[in-house]
PDB file with SEQRES, HELIX, SHEET and CRYST1 records, atoms N, CA, C and O in Angstrom:
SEQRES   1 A   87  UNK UNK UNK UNK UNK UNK UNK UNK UNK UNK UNK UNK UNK          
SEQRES   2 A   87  UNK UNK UNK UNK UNK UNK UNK UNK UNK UNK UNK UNK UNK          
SEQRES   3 A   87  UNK UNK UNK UNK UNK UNK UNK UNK UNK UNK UNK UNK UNK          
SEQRES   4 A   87  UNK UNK UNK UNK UNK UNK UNK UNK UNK UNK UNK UNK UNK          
SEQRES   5 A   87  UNK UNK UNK UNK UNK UNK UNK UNK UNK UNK UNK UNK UNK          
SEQRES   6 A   87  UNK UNK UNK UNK UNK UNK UNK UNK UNK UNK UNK UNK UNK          
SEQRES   7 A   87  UNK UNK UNK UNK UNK UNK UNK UNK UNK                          
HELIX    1 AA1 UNK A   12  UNK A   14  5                                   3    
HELIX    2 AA2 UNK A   19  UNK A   33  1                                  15    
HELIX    3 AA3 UNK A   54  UNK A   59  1                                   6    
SHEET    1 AA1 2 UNK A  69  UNK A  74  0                                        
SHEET    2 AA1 2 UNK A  79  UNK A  83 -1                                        
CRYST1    1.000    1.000    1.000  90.00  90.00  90.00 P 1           1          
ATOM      1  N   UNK A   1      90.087 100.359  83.979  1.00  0.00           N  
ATOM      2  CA  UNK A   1      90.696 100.675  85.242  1.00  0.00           C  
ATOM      3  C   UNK A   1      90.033 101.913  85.807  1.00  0.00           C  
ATOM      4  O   UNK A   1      89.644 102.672  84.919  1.00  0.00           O  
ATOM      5  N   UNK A   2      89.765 102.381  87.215  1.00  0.00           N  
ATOM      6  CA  UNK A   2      89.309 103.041  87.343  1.00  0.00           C  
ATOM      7  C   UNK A   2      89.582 102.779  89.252  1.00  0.00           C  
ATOM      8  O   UNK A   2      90.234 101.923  89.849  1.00  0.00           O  
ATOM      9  N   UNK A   3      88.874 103.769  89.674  1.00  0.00           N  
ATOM     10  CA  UNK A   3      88.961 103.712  91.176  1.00  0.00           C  
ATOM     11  C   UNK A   3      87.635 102.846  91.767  1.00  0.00           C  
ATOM     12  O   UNK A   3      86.481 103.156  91.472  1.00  0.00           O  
ATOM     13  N   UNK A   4      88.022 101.581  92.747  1.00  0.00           N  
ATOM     14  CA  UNK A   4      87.353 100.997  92.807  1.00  0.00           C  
ATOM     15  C   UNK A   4      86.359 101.432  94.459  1.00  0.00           C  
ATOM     16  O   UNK A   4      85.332 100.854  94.819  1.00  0.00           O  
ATOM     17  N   UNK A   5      86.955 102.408  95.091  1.00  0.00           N  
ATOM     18  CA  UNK A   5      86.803 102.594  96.690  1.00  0.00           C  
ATOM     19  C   UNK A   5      87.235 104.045  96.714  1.00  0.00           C  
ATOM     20  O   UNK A   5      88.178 104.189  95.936  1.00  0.00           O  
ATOM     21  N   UNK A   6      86.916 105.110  97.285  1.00  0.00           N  
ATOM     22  CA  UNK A   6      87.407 105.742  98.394  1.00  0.00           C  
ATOM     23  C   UNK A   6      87.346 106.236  99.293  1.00  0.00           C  
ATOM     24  O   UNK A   6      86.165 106.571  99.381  1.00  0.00           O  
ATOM     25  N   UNK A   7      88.079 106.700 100.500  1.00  0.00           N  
ATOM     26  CA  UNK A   7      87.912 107.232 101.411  1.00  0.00           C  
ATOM     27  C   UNK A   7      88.052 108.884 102.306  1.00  0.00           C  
ATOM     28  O   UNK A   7      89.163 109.411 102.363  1.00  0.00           O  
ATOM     29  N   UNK A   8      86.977 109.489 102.875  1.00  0.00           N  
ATOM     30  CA  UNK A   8      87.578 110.772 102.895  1.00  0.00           C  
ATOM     31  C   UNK A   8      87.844 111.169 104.186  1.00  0.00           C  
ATOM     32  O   UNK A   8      86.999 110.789 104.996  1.00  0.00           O  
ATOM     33  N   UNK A   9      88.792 111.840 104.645  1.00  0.00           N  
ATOM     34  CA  UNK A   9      88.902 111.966 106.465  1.00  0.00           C  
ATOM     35  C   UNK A   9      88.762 113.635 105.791  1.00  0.00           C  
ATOM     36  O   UNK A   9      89.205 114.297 104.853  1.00  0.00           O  
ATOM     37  N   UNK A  10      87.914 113.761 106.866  1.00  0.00           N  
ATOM     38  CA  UNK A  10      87.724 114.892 107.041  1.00  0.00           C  
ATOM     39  C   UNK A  10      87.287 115.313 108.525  1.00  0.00           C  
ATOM     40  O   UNK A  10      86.604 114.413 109.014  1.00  0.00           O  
ATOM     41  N   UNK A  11      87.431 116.191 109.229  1.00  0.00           N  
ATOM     42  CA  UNK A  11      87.334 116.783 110.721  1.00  0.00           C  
ATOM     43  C   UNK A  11      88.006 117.768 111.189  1.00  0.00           C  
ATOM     44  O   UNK A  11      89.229 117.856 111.289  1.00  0.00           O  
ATOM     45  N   UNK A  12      87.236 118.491 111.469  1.00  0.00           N  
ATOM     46  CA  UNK A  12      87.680 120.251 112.067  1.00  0.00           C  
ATOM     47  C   UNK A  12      88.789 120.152 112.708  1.00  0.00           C  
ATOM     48  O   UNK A  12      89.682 120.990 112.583  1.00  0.00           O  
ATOM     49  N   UNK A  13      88.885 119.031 113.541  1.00  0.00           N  
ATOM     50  CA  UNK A  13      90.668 118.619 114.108  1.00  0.00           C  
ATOM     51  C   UNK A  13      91.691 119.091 113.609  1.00  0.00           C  
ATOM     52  O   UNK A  13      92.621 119.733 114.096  1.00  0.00           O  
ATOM     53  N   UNK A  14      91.406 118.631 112.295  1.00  0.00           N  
ATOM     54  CA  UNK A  14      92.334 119.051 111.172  1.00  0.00           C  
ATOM     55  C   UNK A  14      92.795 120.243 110.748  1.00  0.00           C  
ATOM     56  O   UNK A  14      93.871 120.426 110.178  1.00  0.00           O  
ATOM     57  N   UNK A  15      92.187 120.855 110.954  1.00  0.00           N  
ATOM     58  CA  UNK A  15      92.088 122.061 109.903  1.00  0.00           C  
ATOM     59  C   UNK A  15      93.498 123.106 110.714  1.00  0.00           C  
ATOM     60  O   UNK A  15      93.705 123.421 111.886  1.00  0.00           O  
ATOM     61  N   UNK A  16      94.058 123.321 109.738  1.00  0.00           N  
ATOM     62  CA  UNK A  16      95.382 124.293 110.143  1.00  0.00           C  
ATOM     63  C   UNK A  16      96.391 123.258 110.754  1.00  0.00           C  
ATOM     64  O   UNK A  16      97.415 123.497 111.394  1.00  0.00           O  
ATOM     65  N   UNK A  17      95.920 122.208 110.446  1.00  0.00           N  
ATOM     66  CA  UNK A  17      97.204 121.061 109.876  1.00  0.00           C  
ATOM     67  C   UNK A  17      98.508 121.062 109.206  1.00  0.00           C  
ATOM     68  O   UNK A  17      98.493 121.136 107.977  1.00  0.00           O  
ATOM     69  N   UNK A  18      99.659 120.989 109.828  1.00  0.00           N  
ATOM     70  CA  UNK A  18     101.027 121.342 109.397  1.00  0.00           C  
ATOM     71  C   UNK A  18     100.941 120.083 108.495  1.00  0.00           C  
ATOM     72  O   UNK A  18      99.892 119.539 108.152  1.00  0.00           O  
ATOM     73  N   UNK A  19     102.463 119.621 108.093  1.00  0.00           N  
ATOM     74  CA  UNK A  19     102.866 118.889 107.185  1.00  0.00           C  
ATOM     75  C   UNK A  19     103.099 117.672 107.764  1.00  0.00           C  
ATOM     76  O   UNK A  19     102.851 116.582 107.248  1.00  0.00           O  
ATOM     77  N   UNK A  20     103.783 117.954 109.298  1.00  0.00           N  
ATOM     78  CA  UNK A  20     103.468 116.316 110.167  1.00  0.00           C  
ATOM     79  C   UNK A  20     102.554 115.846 110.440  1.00  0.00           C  
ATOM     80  O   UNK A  20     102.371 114.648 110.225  1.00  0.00           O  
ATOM     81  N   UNK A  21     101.348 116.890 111.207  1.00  0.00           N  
ATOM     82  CA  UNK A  21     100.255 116.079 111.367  1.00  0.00           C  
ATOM     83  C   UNK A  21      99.497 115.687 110.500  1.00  0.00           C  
ATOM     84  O   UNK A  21      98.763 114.706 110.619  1.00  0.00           O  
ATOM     85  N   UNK A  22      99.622 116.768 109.028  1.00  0.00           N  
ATOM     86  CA  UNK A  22      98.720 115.448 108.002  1.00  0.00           C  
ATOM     87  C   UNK A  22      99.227 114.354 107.794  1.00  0.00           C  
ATOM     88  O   UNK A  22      98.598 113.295 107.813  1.00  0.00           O  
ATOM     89  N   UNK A  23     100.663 114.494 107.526  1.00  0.00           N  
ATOM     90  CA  UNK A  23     101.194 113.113 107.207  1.00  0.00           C  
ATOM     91  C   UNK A  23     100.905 111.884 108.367  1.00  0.00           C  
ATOM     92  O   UNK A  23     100.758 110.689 108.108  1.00  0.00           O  
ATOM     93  N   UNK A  24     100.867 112.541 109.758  1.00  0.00           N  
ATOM     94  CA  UNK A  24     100.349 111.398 110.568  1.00  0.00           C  
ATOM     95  C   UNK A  24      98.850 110.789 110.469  1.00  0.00           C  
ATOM     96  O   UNK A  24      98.624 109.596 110.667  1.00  0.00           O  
ATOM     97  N   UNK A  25      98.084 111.515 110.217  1.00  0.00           N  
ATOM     98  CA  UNK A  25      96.909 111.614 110.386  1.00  0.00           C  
ATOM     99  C   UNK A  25      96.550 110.086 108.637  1.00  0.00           C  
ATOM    100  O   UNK A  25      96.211 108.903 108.634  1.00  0.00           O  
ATOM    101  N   UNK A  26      96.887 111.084 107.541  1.00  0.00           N  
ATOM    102  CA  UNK A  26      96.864 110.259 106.830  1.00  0.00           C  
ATOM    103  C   UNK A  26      97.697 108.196 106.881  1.00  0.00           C  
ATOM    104  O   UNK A  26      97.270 107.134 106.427  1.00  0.00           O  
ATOM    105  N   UNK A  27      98.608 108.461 107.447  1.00  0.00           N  
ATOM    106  CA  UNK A  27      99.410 107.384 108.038  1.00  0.00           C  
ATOM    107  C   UNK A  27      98.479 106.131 108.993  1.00  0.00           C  
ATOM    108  O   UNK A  27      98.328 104.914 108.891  1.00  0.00           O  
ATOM    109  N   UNK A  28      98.085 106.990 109.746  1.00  0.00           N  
ATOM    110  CA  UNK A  28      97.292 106.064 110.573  1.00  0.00           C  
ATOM    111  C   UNK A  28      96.373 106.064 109.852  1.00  0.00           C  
ATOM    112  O   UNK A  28      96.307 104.851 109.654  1.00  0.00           O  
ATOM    113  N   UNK A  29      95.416 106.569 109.164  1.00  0.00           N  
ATOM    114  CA  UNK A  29      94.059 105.971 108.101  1.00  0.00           C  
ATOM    115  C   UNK A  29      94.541 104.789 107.240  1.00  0.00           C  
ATOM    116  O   UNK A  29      93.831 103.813 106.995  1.00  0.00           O  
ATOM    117  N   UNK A  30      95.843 104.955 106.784  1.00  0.00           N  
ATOM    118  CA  UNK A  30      96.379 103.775 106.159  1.00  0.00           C  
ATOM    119  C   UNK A  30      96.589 102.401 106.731  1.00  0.00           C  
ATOM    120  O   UNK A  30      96.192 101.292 106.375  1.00  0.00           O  
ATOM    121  N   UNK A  31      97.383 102.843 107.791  1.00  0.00           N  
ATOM    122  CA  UNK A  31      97.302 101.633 108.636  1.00  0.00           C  
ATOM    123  C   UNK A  31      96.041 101.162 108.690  1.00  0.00           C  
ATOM    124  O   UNK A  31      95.831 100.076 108.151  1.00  0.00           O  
ATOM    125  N   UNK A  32      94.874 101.907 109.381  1.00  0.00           N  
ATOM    126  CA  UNK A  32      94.299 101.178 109.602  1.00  0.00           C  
ATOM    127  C   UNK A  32      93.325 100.439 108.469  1.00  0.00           C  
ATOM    128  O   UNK A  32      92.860  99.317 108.669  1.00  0.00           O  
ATOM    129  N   UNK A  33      93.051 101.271 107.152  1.00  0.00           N  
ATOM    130  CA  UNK A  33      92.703 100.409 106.305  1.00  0.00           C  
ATOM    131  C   UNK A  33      93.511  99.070 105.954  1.00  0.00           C  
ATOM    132  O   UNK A  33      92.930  98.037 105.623  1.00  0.00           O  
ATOM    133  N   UNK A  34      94.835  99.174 106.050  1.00  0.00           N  
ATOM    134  CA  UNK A  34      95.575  98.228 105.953  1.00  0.00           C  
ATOM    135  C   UNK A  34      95.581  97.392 104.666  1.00  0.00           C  
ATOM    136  O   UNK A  34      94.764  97.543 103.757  1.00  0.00           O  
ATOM    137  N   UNK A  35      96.762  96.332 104.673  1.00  0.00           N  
ATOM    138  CA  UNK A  35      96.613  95.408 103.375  1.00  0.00           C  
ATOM    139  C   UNK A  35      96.832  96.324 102.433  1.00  0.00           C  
ATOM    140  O   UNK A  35      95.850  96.518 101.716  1.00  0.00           O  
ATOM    141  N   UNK A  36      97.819  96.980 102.176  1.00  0.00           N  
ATOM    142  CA  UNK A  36      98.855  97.985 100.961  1.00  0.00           C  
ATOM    143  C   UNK A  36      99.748  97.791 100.414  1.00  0.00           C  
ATOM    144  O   UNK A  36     100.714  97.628 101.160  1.00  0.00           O  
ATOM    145  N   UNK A  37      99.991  97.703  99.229  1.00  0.00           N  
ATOM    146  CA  UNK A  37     101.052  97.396  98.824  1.00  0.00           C  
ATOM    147  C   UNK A  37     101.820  98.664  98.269  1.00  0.00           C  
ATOM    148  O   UNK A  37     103.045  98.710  98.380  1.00  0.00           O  
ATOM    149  N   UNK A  38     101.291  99.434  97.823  1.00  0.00           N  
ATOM    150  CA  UNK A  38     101.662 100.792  97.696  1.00  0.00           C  
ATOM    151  C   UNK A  38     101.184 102.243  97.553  1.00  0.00           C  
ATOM    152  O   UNK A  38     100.341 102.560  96.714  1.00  0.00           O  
ATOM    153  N   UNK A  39     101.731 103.081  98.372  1.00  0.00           N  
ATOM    154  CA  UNK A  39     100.917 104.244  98.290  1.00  0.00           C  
ATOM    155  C   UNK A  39     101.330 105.189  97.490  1.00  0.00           C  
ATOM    156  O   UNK A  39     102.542 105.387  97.403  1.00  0.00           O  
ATOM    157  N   UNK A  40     100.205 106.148  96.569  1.00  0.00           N  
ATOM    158  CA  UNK A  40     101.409 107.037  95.967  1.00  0.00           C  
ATOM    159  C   UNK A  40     100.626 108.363  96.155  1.00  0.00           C  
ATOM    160  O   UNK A  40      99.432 108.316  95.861  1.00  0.00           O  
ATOM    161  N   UNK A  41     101.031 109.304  96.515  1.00  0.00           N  
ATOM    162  CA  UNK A  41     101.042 110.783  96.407  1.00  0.00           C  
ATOM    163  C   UNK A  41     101.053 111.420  95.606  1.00  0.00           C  
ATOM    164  O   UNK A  41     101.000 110.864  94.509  1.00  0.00           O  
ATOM    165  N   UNK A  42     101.116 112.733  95.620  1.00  0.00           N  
ATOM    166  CA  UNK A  42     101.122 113.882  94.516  1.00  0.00           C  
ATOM    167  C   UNK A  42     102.303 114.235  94.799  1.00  0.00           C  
ATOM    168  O   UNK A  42     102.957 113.658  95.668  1.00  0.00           O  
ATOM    169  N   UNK A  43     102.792 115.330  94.043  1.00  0.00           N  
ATOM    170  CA  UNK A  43     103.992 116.136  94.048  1.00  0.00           C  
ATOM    171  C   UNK A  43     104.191 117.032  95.481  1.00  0.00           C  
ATOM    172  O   UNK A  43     105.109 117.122  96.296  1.00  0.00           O  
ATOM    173  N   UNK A  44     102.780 117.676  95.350  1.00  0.00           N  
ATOM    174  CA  UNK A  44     102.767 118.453  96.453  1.00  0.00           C  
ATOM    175  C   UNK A  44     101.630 119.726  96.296  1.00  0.00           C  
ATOM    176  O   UNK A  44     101.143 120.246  95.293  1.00  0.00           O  
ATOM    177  N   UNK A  45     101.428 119.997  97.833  1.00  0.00           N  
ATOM    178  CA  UNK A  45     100.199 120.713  97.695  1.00  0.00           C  
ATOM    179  C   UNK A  45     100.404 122.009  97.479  1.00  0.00           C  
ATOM    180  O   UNK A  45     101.536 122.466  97.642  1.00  0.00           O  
ATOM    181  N   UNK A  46      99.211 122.923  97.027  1.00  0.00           N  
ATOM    182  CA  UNK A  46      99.572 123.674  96.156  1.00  0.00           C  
ATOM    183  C   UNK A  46      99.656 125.104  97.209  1.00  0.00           C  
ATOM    184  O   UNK A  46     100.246 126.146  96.925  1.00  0.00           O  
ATOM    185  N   UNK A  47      98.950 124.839  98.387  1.00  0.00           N  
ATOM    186  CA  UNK A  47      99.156 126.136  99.112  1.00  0.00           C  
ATOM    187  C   UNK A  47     100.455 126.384  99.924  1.00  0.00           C  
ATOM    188  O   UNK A  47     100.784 127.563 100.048  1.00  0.00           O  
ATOM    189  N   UNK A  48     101.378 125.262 100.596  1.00  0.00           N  
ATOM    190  CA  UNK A  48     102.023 125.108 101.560  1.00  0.00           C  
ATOM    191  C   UNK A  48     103.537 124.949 100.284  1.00  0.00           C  
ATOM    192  O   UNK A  48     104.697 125.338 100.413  1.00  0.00           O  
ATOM    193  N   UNK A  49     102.860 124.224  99.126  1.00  0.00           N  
ATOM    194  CA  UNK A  49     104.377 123.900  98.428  1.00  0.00           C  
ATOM    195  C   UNK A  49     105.869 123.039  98.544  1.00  0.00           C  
ATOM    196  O   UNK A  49     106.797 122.817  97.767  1.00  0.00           O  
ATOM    197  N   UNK A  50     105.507 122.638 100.164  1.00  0.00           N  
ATOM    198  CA  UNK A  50     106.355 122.139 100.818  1.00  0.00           C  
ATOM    199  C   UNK A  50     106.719 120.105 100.031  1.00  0.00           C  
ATOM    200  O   UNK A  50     107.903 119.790  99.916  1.00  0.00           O  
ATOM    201  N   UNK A  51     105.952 119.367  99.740  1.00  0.00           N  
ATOM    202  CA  UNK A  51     106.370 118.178  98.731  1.00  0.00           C  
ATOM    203  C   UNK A  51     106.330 117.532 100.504  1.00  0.00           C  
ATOM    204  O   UNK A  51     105.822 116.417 100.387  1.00  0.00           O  
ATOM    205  N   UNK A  52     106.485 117.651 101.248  1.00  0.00           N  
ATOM    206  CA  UNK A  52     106.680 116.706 102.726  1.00  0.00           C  
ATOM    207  C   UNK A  52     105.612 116.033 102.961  1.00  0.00           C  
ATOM    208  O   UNK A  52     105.723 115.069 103.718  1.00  0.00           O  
ATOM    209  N   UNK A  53     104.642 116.266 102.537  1.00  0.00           N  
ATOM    210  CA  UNK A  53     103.522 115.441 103.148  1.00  0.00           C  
ATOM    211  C   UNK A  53     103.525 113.876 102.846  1.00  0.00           C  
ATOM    212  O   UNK A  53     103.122 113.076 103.690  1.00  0.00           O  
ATOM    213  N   UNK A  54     104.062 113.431 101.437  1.00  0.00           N  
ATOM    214  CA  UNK A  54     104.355 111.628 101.292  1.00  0.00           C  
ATOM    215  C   UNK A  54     105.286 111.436 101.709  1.00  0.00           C  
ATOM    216  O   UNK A  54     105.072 110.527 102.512  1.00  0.00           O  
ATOM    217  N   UNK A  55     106.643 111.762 101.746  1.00  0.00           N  
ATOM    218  CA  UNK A  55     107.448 111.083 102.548  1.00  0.00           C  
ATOM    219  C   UNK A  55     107.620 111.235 104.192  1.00  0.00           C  
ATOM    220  O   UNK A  55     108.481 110.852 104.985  1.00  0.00           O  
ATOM    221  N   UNK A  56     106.328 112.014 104.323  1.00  0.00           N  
ATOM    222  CA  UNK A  56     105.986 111.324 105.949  1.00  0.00           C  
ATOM    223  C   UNK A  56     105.477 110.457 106.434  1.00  0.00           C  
ATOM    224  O   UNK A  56     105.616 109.906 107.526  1.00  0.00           O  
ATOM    225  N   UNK A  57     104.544 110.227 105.208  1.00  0.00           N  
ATOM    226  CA  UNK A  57     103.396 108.982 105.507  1.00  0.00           C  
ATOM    227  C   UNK A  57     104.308 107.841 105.013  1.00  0.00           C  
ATOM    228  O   UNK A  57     104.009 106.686 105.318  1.00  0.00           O  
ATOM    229  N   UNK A  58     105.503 108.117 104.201  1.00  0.00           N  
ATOM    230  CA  UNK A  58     106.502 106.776 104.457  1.00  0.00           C  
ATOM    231  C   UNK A  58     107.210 106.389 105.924  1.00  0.00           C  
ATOM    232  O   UNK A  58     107.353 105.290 106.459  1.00  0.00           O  
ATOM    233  N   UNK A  59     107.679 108.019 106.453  1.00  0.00           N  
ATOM    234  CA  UNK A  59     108.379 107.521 107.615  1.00  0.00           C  
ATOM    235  C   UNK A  59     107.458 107.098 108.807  1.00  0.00           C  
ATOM    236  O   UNK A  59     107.722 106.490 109.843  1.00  0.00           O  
ATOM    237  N   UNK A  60     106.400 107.570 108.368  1.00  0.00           N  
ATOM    238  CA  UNK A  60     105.150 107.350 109.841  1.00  0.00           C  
ATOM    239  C   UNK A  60     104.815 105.803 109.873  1.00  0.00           C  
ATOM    240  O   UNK A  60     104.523 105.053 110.804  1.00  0.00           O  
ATOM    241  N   UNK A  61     104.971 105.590 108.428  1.00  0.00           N  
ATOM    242  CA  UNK A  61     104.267 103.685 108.219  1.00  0.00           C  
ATOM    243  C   UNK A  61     105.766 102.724 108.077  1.00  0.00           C  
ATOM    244  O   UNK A  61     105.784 101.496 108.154  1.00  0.00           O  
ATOM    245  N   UNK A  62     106.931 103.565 107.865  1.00  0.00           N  
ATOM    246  CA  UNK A  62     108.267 102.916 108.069  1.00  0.00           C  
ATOM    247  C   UNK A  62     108.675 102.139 106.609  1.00  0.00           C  
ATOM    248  O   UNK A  62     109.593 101.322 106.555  1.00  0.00           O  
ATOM    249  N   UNK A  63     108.043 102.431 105.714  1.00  0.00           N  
ATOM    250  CA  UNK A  63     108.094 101.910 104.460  1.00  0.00           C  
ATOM    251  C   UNK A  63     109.033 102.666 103.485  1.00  0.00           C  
ATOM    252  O   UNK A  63     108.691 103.844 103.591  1.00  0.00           O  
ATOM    253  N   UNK A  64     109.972 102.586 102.652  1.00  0.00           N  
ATOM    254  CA  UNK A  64     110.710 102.746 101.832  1.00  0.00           C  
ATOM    255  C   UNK A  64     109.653 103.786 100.882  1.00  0.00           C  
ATOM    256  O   UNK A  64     108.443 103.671 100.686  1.00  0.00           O  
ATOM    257  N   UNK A  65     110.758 104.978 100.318  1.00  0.00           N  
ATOM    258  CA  UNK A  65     110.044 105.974  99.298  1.00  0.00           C  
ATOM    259  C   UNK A  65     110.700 106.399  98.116  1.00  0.00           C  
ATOM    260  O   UNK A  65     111.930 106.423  98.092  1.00  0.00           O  
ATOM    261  N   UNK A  66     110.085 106.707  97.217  1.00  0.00           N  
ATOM    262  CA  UNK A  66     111.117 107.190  96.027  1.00  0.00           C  
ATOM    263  C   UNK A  66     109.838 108.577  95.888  1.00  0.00           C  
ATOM    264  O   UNK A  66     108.630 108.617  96.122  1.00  0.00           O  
ATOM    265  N   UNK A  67     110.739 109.484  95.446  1.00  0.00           N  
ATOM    266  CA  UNK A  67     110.078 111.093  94.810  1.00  0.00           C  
ATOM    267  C   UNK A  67     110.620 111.043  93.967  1.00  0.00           C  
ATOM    268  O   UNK A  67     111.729 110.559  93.740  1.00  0.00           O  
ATOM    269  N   UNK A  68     109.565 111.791  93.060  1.00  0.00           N  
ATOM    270  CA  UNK A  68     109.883 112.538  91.981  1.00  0.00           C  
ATOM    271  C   UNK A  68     110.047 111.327  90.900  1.00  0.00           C  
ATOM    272  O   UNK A  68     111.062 111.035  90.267  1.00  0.00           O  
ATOM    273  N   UNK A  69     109.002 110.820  90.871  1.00  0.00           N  
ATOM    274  CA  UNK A  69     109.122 109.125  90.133  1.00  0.00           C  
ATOM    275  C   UNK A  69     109.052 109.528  88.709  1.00  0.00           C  
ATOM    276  O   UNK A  69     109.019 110.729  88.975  1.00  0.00           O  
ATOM    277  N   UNK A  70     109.013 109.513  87.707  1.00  0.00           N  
ATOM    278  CA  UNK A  70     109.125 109.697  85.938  1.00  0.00           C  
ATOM    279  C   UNK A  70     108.710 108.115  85.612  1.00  0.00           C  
ATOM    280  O   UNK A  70     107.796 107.988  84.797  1.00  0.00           O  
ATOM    281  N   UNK A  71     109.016 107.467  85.907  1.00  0.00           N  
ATOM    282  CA  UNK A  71     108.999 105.741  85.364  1.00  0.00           C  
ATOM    283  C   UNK A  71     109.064 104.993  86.561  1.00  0.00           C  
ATOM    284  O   UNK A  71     109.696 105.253  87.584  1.00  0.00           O  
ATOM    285  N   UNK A  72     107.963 103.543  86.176  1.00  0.00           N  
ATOM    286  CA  UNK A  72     108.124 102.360  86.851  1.00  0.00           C  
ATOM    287  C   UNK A  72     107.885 100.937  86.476  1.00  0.00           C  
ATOM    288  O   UNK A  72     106.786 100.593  86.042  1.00  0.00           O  
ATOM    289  N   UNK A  73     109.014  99.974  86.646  1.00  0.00           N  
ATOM    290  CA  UNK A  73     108.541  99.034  86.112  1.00  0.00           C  
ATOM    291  C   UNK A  73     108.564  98.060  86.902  1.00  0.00           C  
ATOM    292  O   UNK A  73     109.413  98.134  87.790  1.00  0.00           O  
ATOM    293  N   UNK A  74     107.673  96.831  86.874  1.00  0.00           N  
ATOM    294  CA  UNK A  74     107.703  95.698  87.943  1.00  0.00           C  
ATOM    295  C   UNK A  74     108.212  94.852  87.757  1.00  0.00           C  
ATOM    296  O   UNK A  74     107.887  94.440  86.643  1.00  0.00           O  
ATOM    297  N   UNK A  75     109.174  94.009  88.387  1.00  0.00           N  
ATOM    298  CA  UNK A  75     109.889  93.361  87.929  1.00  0.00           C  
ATOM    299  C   UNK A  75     110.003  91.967  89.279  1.00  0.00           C  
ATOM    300  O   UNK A  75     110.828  91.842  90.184  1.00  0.00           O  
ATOM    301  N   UNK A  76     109.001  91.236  88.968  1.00  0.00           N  
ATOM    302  CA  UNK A  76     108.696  90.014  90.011  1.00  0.00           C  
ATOM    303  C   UNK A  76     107.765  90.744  90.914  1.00  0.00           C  
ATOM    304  O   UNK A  76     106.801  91.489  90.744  1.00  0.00           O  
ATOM    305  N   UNK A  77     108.534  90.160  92.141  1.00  0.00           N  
ATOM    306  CA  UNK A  77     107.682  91.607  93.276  1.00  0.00           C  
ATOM    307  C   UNK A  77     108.403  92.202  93.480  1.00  0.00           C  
ATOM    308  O   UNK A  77     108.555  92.291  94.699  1.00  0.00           O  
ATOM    309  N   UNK A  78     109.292  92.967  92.747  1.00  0.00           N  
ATOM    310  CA  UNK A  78     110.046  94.103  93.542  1.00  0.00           C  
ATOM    311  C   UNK A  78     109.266  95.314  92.172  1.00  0.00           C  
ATOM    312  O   UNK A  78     108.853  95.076  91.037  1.00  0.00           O  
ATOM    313  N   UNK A  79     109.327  96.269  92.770  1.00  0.00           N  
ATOM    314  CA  UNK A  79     109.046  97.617  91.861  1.00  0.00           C  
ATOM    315  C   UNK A  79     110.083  98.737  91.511  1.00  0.00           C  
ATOM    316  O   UNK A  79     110.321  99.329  92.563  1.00  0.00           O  
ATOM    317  N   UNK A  80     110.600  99.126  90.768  1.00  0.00           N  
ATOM    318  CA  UNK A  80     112.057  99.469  89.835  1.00  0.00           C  
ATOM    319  C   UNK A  80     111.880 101.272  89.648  1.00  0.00           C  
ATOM    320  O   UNK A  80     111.773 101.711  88.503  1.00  0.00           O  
ATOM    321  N   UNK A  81     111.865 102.042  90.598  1.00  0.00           N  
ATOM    322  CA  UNK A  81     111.337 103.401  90.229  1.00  0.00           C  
ATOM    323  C   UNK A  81     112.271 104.121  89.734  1.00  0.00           C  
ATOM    324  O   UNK A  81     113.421 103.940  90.135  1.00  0.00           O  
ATOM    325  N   UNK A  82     111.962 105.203  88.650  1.00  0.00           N  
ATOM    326  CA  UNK A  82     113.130 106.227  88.263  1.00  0.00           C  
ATOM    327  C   UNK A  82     112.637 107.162  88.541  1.00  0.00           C  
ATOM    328  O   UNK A  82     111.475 107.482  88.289  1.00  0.00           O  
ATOM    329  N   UNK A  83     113.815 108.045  89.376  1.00  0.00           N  
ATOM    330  CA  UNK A  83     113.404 109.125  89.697  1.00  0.00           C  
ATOM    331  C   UNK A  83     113.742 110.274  88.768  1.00  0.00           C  
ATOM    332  O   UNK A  83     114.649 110.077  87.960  1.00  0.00           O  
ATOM    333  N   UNK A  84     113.010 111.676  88.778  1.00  0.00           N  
ATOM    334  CA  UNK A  84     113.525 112.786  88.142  1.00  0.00           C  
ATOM    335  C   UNK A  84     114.672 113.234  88.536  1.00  0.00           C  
ATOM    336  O   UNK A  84     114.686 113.276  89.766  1.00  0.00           O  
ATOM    337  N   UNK A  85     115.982 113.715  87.912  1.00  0.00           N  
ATOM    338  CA  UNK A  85     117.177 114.451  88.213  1.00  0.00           C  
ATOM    339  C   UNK A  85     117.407 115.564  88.373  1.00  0.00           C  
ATOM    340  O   UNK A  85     117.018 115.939  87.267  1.00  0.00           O  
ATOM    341  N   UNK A  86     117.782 116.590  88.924  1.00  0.00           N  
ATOM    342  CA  UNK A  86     117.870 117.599  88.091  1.00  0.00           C  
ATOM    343  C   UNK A  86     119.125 117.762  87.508  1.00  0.00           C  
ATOM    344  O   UNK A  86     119.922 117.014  88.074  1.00  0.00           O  
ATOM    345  N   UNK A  87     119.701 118.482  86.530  1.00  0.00           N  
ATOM    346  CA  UNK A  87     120.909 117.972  85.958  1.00  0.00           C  
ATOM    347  C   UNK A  87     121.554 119.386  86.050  1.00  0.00           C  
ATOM    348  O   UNK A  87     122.707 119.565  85.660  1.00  0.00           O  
TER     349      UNK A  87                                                      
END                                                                             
């Protein structure tokens, strides 16, 4: 297994990019690569700290999200995520 493709957006546009417009920015690259079945993110970036940047690119593409995932299992086509708690 390994990474078979990727892609890099990069453009001065960008730069001093809040947490919406990456998440838009990234959103629409998705779209338009298109044909996804799922996207997954990091925790969060390390300068801003903020964790907002994937569940924008959920609300930007209108797709269902789980954070803070620990476990996943597939189960037909649906996908079964557990999230972290804090207790």
């Amino acid at each position: 297994m390994g990474c078979d493709e990727a892609i890099l957006l990069s453009d001065r546009a960008f730069a001093g990019s809040d947490t919406l417009a990456t998440s838009y920015v990234l959103a629409q690259a998705i779209r338009k690569i298109g044909n996804y079945d799922l996207v997954i993110c990091g925790k969060q970036a390390f300068d801003g700290d903020t964790a907002q940047v994937g569940p924008g690119i959920a609300e930007h593409l209108g797709i269902p999200q789980a954070t803070y995932a620990v476990d996943a299992q597939i189960n037909g086509k649906k996908l079964q995520v557990k999230r972290w708690m804090r207790k």
